[in-house]
Phi, psi and omega in degrees: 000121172289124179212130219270143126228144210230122196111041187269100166277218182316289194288337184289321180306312176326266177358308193287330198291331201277342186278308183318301197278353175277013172091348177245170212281122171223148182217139193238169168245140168212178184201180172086221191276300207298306171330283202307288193300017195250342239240303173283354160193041174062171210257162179224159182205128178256111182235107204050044182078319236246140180247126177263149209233117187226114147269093240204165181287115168249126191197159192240025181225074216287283199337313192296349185299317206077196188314178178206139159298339173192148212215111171269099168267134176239035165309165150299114165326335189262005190267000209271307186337322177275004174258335198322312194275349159268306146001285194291356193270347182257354212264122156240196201288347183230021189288108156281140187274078175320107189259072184271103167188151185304135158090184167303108157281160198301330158282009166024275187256016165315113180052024188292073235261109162199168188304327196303349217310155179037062179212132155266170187265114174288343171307297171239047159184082171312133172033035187073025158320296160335288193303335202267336195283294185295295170117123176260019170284349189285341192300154185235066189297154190200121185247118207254104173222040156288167157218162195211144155219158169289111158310277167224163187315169159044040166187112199268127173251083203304102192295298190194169178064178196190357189269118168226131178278148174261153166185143179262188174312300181332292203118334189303163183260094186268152187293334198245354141287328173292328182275336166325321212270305137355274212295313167335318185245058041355329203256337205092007179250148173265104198264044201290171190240155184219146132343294174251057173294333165324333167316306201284314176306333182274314166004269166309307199280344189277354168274290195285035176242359172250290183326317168308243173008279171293349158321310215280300192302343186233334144092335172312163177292192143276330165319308185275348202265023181192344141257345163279147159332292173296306170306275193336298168330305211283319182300323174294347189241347147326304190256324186290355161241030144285275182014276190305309141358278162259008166303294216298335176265048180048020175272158180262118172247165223242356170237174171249179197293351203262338168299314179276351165269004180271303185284330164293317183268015137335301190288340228045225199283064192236127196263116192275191180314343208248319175295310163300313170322290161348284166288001148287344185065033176256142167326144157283157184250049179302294195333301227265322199265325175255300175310326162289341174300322150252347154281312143356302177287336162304318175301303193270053172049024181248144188266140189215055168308347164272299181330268205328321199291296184339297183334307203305287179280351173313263151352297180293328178282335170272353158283334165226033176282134164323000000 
């Protein structure tokens, strides 16, 4: 399988090198300090102490890859719009779009049976880009939960976990997710296909449309953002009206909220994404992880007063950060 991923940041890097040794043809976009070091001594992955070495096609120009059987985005939701034209420059007739990315993706309502059906979510994706270019019949949801960080440029540090779920919008077990899925556990990551990913995308998104936020505003762990008291309120009155959210958009969740805030302080001391990005001066993935979560309650009538507040200050700390 030719296969593109484009972002190998952390989670993307990790990927290619674990995909490289599984036997398919891989090539990443990368860009920066990392390109240059990937380009010149091959991508590294510290994986159980032993460090793996992939040597693979690198470029911060997707036209040199050509077609691709399948093209792993692992961007920042807000980085894909702006990828759209190297994306399509990889698209051949049957090229799938792997959607490895945080928060509400952009197919959202792709085959979705609601009144919403065939709309795209303007949080992360203005004014339909995404959806007229790429075509969400090619996407491939994926819900991503390893962690990872880059280490120094051209060299990836696998943290923890290995599981990334598959699905398509449909629900159906389609032949090119069964073979995604395939090379995926060839590589060692555990890939189950799911039926009902949207389950699993609130799942994952029901932590982190509270957690993330209050990180950034608090500079706290997650372990403590989820046993003090007062975090612990904000956060609990957070997700239950993501809930009420996707409930209205027929989703189901397989915990109740005080189990899956149980299950945040599991993890421990982890400082998340959005707080590192924050003291990095990085853009935030506010749109994917929060914002869609309330143009969403907005389509379904639902009030989402802690959110909207959070949003609030949220906002104002990135606006007036150091």
């Amino acid at each position: 399988m030719k296969v593109c991923v484009y972002g190998a940041g952390a989670i993307g890097g990790y990927l290619a090198v674990l995909l490289e040794r599984a036997g398919a043809d891989v090539s990443v976009v990368a860009r920066g300090p990392h390109l240059e070091a990937i380009r010149n001594h091959g991508l590294a992955l510290i994986l159980d102490g032993e460090e793996l070495i992939a040597d693979l096609p690198a470029t911060d120009d997707a036209r040199a890859l050509g077609k691709q059987d399948a093209v792993i985005v692992t961007l920042k939701a807000h980085s894909i719009a702006g990828a759209v034209p190297g994306i399509r420059a990889l698209l051949g007739r049957g090229t799938a779009v792997v959607s490895a990315v945080n928060g509400i993706p952009w197919w959202y309502f792709h085959r979705l049976d609601s009144p919403f059906a065939e709309r795209h979510v303007e949080s992360v994706d203005p004014g339909g880009a995404i959806w007229r270019t790429i075509g969400p019949e090619r996407a491939v949801g994926c819900v991503v939960y390893p962690s990872a960080e880059i280490v120094e440029p051209g060299v990836v540090q696998h943290l923890s976990d290995n599981k990334m779920i598959l699905g398509e919008p449909s629900g159906e077990r389609s032949e090119r997710v069964i073979a995604l899925a395939s090379l995926f556990m060839a590589a060692g990551i555990k890939a189950p296909i799911r039926p009902r990913l949207r389950n699993e995308i609130w799942m994952k998104l029901w932590g982190n449309v509270a957690f993330n936020p209050l990180s950034a505003l608090t500079t706290a762990t997650l372990d403590v953002l989820a046993s003090e008291p007062g975090t612990r309120g904000i956060a609990r009155s957070m997700m239950l009206e993501a809930q009420a959210v996707g409930e209205a958009l027929g989703v189901r969740f397989a915990l109740d909220v005080e189990k899956r805030m149980d299950g945040a302080i599991a993890v421990g001391a982890h400082r998340t994404s959005m707080l590192q990005d924050l003291e990095l001066g990085r853009p935030l993935e506010t749109d994917a992880l929060v914002g869609a979560v309330q143009e969403l309650a907005a389509l379904t009538g639902v009030s989402t007063p802690t959110i909207d507040l959070i949003r609030t200050l949220l906002d104002q700390r990135v606006a007036f950060r150091t």
